[in-house]
DSSP file (Angstrom, degrees, kcal/mol; ACC not computed):
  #  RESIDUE AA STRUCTURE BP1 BP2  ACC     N-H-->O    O-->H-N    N-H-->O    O-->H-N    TCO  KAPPA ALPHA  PHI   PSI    X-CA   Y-CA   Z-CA
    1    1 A X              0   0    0      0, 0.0    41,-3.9     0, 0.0     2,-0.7   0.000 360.0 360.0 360.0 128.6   -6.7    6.5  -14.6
    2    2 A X  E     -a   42   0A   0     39,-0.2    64,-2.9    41,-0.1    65,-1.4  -0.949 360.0-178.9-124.5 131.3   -4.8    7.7  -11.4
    3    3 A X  E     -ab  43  67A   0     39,-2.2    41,-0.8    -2,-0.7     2,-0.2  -0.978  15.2-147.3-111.6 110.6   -4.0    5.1   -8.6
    4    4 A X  E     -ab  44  68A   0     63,-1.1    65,-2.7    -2,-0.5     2,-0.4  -0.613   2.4-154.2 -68.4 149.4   -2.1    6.3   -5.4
    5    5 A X  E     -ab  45  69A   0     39,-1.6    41,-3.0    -2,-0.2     2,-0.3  -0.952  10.3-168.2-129.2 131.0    0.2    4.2   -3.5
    6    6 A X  E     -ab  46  70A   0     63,-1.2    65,-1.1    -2,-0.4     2,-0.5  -0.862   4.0-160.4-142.7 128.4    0.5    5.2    0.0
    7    7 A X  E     -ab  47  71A   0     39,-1.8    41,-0.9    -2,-0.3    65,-0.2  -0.713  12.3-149.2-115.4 115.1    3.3    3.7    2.0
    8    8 A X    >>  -     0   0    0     63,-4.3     3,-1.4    -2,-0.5     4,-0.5   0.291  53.9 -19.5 -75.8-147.2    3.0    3.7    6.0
    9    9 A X  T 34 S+     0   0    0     63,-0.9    40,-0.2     1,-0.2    -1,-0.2  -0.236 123.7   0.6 -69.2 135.3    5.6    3.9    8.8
   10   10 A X  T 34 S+     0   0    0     -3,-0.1     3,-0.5    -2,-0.1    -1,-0.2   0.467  86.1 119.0  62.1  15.5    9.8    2.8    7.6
   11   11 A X  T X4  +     0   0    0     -3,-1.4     3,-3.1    37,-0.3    16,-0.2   0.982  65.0  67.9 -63.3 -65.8    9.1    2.0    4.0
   12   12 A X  T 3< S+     0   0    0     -4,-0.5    -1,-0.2    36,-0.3    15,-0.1   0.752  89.0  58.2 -57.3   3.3   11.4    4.7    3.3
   13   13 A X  T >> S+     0   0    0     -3,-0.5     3,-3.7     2,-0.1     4,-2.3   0.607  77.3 135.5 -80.7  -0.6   14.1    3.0    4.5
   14   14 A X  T <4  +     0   0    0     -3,-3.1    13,-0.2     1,-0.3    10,-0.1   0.054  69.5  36.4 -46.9 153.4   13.3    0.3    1.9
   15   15 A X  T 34 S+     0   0    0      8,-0.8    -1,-0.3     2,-0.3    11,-0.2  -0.191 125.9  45.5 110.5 -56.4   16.6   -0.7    0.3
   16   16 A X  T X4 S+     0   0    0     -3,-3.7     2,-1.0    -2,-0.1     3,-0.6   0.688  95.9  75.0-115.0 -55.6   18.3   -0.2    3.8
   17   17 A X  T 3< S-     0   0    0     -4,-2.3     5,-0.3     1,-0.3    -2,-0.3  -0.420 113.5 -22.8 -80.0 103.5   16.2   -1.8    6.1
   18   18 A X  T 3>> +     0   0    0     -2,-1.0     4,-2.4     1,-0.1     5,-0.5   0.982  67.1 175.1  68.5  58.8   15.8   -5.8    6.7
   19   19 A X  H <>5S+     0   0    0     -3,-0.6     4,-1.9     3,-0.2    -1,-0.1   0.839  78.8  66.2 -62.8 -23.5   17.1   -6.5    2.9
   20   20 A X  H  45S+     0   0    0      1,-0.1    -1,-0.1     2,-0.1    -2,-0.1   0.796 120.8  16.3 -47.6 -37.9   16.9  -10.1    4.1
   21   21 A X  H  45S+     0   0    0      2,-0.1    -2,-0.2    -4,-0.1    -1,-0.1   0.905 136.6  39.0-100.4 -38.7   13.0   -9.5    4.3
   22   22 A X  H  <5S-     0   0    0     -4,-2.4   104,-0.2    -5,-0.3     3,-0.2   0.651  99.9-126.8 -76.4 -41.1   12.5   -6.2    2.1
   23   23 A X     << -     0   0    0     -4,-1.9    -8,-0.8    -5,-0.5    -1,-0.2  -0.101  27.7 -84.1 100.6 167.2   14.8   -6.8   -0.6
   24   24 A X  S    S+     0   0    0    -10,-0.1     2,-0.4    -5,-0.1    -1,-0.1   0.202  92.8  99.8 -90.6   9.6   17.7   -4.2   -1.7
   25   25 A X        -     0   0    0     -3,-0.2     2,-0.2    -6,-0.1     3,-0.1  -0.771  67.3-134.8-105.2 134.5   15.6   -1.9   -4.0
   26   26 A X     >  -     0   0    0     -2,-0.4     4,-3.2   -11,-0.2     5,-0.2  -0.563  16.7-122.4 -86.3 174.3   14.4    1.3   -2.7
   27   27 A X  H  > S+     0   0    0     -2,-0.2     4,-2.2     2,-0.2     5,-0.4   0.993 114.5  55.4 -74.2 -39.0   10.6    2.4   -3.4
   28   28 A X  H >> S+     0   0    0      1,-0.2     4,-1.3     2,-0.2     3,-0.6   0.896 106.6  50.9 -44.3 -55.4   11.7    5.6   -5.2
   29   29 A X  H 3> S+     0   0    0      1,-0.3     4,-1.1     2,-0.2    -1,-0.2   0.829 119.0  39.1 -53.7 -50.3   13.9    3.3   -7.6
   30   30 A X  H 3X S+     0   0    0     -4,-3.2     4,-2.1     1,-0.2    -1,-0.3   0.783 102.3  70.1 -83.3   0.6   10.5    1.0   -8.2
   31   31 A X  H <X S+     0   0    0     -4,-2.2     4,-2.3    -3,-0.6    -2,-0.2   0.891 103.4  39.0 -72.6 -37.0    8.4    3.8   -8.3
   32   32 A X  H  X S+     0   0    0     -4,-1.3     4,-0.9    -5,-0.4    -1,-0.2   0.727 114.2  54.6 -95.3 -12.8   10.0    4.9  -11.8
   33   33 A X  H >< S+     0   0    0     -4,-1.1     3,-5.8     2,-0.1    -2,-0.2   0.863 113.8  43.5 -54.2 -81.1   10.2    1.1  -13.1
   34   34 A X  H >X S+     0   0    0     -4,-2.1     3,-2.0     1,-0.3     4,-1.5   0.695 115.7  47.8 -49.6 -52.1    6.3    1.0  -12.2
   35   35 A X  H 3< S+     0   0    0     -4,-2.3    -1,-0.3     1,-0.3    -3,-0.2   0.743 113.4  49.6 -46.9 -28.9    5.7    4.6  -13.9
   36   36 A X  T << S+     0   0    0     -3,-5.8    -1,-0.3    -4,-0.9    -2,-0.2  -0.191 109.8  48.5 -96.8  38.9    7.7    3.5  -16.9
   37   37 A X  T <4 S+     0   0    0     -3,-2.0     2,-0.4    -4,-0.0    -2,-0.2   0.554 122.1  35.5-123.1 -30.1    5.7    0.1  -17.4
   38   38 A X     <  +     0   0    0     -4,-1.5     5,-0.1     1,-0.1    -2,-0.0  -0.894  63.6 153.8-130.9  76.5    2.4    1.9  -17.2
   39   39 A X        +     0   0    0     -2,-0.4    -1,-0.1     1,-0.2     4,-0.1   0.916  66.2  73.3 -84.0 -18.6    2.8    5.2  -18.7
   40   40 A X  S    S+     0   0    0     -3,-0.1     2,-0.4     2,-0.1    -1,-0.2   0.736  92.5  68.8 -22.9 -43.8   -1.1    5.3  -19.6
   41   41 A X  S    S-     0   0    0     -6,-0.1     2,-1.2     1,-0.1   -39,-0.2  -0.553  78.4-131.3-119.4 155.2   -1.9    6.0  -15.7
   42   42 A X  E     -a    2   0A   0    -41,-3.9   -39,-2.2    -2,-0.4     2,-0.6  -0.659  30.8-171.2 -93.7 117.4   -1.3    8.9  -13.6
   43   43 A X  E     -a    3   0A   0     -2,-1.2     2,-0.3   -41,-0.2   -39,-0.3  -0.840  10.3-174.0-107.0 125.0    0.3    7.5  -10.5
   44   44 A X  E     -a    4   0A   0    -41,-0.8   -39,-1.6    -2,-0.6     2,-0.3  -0.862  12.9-157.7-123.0 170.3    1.1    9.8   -6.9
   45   45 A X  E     -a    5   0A   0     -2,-0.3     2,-0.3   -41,-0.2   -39,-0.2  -0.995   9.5-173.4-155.1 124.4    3.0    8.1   -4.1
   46   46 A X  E     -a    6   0A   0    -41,-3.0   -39,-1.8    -2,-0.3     2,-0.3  -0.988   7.2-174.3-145.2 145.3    3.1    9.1   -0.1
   47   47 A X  E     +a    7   0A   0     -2,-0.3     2,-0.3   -41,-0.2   -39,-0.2  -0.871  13.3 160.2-129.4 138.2    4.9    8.0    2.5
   48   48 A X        -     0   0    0    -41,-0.9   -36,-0.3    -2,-0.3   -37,-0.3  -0.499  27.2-159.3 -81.3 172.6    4.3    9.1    6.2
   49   49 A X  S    S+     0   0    0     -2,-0.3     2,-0.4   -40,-0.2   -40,-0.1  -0.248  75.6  93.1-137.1   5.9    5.2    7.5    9.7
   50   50 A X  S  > S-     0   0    0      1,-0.1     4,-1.5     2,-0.0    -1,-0.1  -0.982  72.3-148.6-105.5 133.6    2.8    9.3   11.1
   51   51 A X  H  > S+     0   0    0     -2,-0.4     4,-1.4     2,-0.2    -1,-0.1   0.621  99.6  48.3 -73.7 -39.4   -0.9    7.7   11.6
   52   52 A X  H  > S+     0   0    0      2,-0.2     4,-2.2     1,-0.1     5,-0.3   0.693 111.5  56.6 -96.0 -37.0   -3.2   11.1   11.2
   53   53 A X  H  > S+     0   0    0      2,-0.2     4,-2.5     3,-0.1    -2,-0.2   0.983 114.8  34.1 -66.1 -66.4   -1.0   11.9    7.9
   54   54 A X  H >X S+     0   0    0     -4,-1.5     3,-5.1     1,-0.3     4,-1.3   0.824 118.2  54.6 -58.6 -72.4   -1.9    8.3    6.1
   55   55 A X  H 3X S+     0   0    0     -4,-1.4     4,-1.3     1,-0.4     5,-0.3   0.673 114.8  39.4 -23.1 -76.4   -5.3    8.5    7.6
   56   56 A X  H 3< S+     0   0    0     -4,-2.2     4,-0.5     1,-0.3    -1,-0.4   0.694 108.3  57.8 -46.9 -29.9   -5.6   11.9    6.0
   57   57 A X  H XX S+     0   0    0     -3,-5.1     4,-3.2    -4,-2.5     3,-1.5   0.959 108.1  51.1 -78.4 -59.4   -3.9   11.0    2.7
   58   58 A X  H 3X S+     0   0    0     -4,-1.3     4,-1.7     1,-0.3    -2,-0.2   0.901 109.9  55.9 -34.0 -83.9   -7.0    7.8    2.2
   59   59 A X  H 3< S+     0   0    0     -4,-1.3    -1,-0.3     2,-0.2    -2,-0.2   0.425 113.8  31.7  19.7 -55.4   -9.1   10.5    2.9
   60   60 A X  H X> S+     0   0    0     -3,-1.5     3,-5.1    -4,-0.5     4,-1.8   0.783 116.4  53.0-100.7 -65.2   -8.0   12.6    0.3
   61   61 A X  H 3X S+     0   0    0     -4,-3.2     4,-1.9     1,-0.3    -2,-0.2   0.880  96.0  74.0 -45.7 -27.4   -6.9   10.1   -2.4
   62   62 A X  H 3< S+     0   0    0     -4,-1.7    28,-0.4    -5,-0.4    -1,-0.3   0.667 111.3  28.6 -81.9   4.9  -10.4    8.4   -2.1
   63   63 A X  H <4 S+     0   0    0     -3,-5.1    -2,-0.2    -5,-0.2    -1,-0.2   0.679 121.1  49.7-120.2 -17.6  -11.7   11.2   -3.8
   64   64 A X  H  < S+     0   0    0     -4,-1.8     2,-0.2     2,-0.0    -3,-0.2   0.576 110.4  52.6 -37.7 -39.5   -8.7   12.3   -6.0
   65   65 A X     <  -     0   0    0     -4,-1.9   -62,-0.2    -5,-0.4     3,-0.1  -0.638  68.3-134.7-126.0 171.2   -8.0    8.7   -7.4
   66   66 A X  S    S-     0   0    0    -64,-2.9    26,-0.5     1,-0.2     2,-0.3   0.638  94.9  -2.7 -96.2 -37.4   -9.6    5.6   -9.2
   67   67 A X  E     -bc   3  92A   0    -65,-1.4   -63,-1.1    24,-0.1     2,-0.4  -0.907  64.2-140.7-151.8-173.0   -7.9    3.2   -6.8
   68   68 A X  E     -bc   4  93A   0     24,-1.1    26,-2.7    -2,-0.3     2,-0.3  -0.936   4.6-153.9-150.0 102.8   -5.3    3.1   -3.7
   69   69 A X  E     -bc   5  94A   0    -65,-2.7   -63,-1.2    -2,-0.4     2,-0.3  -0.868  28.4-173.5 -84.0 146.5   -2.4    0.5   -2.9
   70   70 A X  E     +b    6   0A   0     24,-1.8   -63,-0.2    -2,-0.3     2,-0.2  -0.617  23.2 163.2-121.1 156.9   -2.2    0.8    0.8
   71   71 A X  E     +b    7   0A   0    -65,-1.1   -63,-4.3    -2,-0.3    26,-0.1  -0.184   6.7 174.5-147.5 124.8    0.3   -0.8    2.6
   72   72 A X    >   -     0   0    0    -65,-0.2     2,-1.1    24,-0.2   -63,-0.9   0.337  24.1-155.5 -69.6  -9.1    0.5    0.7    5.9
   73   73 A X  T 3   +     0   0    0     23,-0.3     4,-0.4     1,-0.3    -1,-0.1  -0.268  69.6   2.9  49.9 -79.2    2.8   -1.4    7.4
   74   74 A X  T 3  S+     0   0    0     -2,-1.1    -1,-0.3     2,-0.1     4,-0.1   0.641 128.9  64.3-107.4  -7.5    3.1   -2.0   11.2
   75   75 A X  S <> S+     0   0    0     -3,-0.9     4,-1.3     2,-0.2     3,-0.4   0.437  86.2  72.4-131.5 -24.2   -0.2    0.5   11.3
   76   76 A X  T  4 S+     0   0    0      1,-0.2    36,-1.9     2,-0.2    -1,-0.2   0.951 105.3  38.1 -53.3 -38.2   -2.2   -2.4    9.3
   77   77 A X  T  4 S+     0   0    0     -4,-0.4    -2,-0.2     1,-0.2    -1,-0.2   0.584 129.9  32.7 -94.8  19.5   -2.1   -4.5   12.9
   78   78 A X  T  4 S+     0   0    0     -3,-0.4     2,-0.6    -4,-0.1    -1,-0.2   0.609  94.8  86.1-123.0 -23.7   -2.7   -1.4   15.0
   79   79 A X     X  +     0   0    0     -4,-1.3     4,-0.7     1,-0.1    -1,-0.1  -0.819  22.8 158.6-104.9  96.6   -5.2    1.6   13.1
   80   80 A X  H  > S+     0   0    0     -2,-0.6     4,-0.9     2,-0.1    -1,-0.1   0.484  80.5  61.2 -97.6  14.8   -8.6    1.3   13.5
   81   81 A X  H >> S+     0   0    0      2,-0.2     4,-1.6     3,-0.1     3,-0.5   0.867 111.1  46.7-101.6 -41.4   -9.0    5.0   12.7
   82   82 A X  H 3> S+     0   0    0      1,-0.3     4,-3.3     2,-0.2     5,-0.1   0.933 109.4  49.4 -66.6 -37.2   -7.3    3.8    9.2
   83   83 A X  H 3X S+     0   0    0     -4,-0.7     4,-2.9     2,-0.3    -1,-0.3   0.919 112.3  53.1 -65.1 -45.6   -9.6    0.8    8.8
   84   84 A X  H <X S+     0   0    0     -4,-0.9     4,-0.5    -3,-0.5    -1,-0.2   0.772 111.6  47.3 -74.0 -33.6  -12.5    3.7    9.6
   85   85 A X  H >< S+     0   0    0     -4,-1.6     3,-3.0     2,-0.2    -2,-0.3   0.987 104.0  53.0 -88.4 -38.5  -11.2    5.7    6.9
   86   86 A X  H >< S+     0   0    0     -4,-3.3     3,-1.8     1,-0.3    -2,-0.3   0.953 111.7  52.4 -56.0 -52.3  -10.8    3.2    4.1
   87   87 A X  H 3< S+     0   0    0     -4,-2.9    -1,-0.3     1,-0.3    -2,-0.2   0.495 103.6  60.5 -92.9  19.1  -14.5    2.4    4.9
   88   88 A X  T << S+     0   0    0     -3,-3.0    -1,-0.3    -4,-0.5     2,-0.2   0.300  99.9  57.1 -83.8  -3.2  -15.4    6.1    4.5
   89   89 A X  S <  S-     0   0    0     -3,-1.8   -26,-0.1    -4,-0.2   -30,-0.0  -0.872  71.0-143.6-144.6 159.5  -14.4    6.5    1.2
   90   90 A X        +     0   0    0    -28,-0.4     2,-0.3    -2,-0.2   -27,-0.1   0.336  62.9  98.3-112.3   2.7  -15.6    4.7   -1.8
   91   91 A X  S    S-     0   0    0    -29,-0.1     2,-0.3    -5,-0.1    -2,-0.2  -0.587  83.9 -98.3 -87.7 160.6  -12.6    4.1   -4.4
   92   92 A X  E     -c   67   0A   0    -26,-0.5   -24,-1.1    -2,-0.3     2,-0.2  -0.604  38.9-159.8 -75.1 134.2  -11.3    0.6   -4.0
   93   93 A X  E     -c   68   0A   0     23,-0.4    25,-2.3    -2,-0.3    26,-0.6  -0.772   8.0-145.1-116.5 177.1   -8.3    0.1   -2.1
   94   94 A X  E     -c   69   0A   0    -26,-2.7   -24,-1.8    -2,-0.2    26,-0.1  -0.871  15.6-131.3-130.1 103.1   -5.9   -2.7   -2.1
   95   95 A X        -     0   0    0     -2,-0.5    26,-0.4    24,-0.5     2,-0.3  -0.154  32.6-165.8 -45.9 112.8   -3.9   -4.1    1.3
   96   96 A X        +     0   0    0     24,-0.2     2,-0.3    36,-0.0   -23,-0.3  -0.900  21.2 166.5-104.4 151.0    0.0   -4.3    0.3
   97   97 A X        -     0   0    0     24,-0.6    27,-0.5    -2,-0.3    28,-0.2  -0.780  24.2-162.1-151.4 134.5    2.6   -6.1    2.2
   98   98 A X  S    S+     0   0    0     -2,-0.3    27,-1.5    25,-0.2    26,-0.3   0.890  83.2  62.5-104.4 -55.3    5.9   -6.7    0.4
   99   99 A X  S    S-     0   0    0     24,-0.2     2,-0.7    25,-0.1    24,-0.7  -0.197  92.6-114.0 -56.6 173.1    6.3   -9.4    3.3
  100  100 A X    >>  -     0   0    0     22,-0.3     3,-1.9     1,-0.3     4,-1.0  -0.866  32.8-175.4 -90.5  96.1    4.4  -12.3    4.0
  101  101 A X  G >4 S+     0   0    0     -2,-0.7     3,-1.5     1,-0.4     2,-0.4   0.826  84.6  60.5 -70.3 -33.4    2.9  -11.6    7.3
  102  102 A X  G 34 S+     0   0    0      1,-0.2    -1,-0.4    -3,-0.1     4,-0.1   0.375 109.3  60.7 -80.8  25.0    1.0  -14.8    8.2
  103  103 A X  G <4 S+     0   0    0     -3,-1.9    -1,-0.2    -2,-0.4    -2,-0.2   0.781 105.6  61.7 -90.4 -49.3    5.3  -15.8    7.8
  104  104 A X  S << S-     0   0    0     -3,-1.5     2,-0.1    -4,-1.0    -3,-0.0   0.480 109.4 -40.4 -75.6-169.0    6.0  -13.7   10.3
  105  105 A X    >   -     0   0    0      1,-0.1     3,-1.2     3,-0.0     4,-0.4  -0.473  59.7-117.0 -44.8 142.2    5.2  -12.9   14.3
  106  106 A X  T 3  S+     0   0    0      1,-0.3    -1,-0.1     2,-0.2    -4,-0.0  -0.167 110.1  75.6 -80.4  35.8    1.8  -13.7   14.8
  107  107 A X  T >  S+     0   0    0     -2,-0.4     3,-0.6    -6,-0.1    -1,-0.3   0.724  89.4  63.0  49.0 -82.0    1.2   -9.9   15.7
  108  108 A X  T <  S+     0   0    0     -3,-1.2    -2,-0.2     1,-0.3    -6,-0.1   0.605  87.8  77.2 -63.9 -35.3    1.5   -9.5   12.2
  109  109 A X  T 3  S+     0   0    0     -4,-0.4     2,-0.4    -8,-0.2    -1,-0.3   0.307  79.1  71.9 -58.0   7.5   -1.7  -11.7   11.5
  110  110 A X    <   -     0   0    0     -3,-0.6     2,-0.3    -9,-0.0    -3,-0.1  -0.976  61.9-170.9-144.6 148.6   -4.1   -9.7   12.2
  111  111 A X        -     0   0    0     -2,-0.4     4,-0.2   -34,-0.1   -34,-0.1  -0.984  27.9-162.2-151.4 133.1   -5.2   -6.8   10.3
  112  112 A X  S    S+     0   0    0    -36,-1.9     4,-0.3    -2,-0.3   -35,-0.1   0.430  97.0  55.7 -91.4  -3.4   -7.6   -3.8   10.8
  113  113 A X  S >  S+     0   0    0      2,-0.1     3,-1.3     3,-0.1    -2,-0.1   0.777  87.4  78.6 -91.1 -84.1   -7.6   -3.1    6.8
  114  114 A X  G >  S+     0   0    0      1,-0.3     3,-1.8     2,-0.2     5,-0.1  -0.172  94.9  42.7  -6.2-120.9   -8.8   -6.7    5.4
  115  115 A X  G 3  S+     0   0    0      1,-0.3    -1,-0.3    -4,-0.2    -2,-0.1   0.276 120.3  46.1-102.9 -59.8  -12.4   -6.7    5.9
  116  116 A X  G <  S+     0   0    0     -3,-1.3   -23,-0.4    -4,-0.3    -1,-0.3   0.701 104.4  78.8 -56.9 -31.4  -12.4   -2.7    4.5
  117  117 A X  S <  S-     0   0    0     -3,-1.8   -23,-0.2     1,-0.1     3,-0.1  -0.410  82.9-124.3 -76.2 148.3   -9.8   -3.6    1.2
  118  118 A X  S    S-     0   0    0    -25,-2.3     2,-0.4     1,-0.1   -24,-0.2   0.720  86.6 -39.5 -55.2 -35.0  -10.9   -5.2   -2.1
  119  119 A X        -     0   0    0    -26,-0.6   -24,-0.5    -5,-0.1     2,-0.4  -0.956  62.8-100.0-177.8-176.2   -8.4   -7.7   -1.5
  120  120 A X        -     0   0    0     -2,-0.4     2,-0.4   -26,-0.1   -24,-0.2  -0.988  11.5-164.5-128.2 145.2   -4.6   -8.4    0.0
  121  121 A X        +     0   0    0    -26,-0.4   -24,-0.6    -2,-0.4     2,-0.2  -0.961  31.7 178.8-131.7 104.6   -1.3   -8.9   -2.2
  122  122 A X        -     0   0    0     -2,-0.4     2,-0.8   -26,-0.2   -22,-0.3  -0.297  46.0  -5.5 -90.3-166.7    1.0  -10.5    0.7
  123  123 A X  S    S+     0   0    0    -24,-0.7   -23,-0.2     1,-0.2   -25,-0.2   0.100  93.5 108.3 -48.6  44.9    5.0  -11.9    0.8
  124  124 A X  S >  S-     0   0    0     -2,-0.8     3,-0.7   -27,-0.5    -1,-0.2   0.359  78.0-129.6-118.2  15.6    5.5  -11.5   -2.9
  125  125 A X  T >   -     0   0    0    -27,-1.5     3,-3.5   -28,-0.2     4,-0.3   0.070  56.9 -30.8  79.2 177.7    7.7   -8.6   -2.7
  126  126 A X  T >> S+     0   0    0      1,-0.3     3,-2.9  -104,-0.2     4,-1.4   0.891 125.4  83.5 -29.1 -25.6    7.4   -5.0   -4.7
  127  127 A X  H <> S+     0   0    0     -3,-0.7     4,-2.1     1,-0.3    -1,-0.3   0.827  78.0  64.3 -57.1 -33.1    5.9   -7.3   -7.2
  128  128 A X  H <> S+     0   0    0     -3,-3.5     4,-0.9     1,-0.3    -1,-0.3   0.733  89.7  56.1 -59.3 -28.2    2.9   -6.9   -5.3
  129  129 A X  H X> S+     0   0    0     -3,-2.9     4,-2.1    -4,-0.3     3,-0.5   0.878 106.5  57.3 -78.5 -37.7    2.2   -3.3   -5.8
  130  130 A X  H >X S+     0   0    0     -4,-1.4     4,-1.2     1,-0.2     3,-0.9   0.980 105.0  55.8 -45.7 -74.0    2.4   -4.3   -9.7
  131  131 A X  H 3X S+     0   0    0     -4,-2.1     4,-2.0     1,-0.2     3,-0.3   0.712 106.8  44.8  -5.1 -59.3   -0.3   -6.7   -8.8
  132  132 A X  H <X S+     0   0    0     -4,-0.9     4,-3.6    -3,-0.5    -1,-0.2   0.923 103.1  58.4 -50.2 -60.3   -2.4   -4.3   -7.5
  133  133 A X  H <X S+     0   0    0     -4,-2.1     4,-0.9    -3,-0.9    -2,-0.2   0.580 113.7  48.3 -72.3 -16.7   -2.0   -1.8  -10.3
  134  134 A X  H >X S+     0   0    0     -4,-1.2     3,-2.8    -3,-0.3     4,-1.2   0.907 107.5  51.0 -81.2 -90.2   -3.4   -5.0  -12.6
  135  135 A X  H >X S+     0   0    0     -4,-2.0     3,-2.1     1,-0.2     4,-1.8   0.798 119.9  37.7 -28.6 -63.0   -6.3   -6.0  -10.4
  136  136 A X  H 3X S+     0   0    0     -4,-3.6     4,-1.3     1,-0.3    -1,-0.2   0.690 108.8  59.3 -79.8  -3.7   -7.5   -2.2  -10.5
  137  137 A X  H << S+     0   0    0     -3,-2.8    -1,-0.3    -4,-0.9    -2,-0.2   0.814 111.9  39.6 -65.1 -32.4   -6.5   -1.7  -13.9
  138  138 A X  H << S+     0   0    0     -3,-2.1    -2,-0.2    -4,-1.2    -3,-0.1   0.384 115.9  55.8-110.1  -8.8   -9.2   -4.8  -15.0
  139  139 A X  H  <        0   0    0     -4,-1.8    -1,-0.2    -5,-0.5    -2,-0.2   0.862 360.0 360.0 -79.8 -42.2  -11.9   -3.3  -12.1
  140  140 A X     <        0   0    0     -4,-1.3    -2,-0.1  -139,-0.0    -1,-0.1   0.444 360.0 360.0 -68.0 360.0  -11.8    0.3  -13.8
């Protein structure tokens, strides 16, 4: 089984950035927890800040992979060209947010993925992308 995780605009500052909201961990750092808890699945990981890159990355990973954690970040309440590719491609993907957006500015409440996603994992922190990697493990 390979699942991509693809991580929109400032996740790599995770660690750094808003630890109040984000937490103190970087993704690299959970990337190799989550690879050592599930060595059974082949996992790849991209980060852009660019729109046409993730876009492109969906694109590719929906035929590459068995499933996709998304979380696009600020590009969930803004992308309909992303929302147009998840519903171009046919592996299941899963909406991430390591925050809880409906928490948040109401900006943040509205989403161009949701209707296109299997489902959403909001405000529960990295924990979520584990989540994910469960749901699509018991879909496959």
């Amino acid at each position: 089984m390979h699942i991509a995780i693809i991580n929109g605009p400032n996740l790599n500052l995770l660690g750094t950035r808003e630890p109040e909201v984000y937490g103190s961990q970087t993704f690299e750092e959970y990337f190799k927890e989550l690879q050592h808890k599930y060595p059974a699945i082949k996992f790849s990981y991209f980060q852009s800040n660019i729109e046409g890159e993730l876009i492109s990355e969906v694109q590719k990973m929906g035929v590459e992979s068995d499933g996709v954690l998304l979380n696009a970040a600020a590009f969930t309440h803004t992308s309909i060209g992303l929302g147009d590719a998840i519903s171009a491609i046919k592996t299941p993907v899963v909406e991430i947010h390591i925050s809880n957006i409906y928490a948040r500015e109401e900006y943040r409440h509205h989403s161009y993925l949701t209707g296109k996603c299997v489902g959403v994992i909001s405000g529960l922190g990295l924990k979520g992308y584990e989540l994910g990697v469960e749901y699509l493990k018991c879909e496959m």
